[in-house]
C-alpha positions in Angstrom: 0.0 0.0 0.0 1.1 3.4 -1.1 1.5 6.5 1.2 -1.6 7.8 -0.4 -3.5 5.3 -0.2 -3.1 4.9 3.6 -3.9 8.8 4.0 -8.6 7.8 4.1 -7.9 5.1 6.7 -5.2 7.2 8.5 -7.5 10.2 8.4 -10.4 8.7 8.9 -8.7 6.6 12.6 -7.3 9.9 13.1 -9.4 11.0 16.5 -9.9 7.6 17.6 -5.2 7.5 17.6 -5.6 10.9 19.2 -7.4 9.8 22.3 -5.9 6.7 22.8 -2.3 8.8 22.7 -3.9 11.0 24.9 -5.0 9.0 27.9 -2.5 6.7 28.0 1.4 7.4 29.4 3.6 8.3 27.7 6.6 5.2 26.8 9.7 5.7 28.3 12.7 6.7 26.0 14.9 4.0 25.3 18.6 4.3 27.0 19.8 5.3 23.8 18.0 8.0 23.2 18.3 9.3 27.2 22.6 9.3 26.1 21.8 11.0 22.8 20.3 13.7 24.6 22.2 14.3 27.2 23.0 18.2 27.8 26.8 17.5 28.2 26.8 15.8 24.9 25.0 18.9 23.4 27.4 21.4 25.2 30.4 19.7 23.6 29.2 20.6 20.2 27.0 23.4 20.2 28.3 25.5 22.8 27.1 26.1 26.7 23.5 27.0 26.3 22.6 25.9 22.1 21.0 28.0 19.8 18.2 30.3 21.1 17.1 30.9 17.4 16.3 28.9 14.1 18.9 30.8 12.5 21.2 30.2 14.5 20.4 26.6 14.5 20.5 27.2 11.2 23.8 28.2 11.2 25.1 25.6 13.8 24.0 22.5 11.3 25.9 23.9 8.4 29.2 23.0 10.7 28.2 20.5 12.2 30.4 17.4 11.9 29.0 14.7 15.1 27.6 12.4 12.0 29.0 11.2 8.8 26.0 12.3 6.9 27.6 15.6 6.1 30.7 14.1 4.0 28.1 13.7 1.5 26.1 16.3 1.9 26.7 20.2 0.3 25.0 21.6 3.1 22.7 21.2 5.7 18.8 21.4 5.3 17.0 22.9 8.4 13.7 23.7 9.0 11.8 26.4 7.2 8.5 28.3 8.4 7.2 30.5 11.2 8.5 29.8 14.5 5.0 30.2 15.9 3.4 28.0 13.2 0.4 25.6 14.4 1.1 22.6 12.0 4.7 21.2 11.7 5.7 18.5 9.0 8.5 16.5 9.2 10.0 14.7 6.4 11.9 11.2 6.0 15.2 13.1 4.8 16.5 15.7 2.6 16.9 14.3 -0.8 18.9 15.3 -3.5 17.3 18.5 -4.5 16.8 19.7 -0.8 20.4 19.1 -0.3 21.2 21.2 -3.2 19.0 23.9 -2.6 19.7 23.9 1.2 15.9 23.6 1.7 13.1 21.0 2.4 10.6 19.9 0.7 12.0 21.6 -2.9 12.0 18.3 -5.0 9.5 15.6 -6.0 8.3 15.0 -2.1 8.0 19.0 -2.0 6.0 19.0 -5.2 3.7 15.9 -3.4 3.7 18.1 -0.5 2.3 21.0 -2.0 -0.2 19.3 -4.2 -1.7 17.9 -0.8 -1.5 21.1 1.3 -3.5 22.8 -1.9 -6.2 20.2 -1.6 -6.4 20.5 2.1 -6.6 24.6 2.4 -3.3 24.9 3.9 -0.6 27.7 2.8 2.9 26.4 3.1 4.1 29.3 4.0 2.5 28.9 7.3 3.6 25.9 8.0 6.9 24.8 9.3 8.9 22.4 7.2 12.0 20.1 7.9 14.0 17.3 7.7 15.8 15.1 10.6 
């Protein structure tokens, strides 16, 4: 099954998923992911305190070098949008295209993207787009 054709089913479960997230507790993040986010981990790369901005969050992913994913990248893709926005999409990963153009959602996914926002009443631009 395509992406698009799970979207009536996803859509249409979509309140019951809601609720059932809603009342029951949260899962506790794995060990793993407690070490990954540990503030003297994030200190060592990104400085005392971290970005208070998403420009300059912006500007710390563009050099930053804790993963081998930017040896073949040109650049980092961040997140693009209003800070304040009420939706926020998150895609798979930058793609070609995005990596080029330092931007998500630009190529084939992006097009996708749009196509669906446009059916749905949503302006992109107030949205905020990005990429893990």
């Amino acid at each position: 099954m395509s992406v698009a054709e799970a979207v009536p089913e996803l859509a249409a479960s979509a309140v019951v998923r809601t609720k059932i997230m809603v009342t029951e507790p949260a899962p506790q993040p794995s060990e793993t992911f407690q070490r990954l986010r540990s503030p003297a981990l994030n200190r060592t790369t990104i400085g005392d305190s971290g970005p208070s901005t998403l420009l300059a969050l912006g500007h710390d992913v563009q050099g930053c070098r804790r993963r081998p994913l930017w040896r073949d990248a040109t650049r980092g893709v961040c997140g693009e949008g209003p800070s304040t926005a009420h939706l926020m999409i998150v895609g798979e990963q930058p793609g070609d295209q995005e990596d080029l153009a330092g931007r998500p959602f630009v190529g084939l996914a992006g097009r996708l993207l749009d196509a669906a926002l446009s059916e749905a009443g949503i302006n992109r631009a107030e949205v905020f787009l990005t990429t893990p």
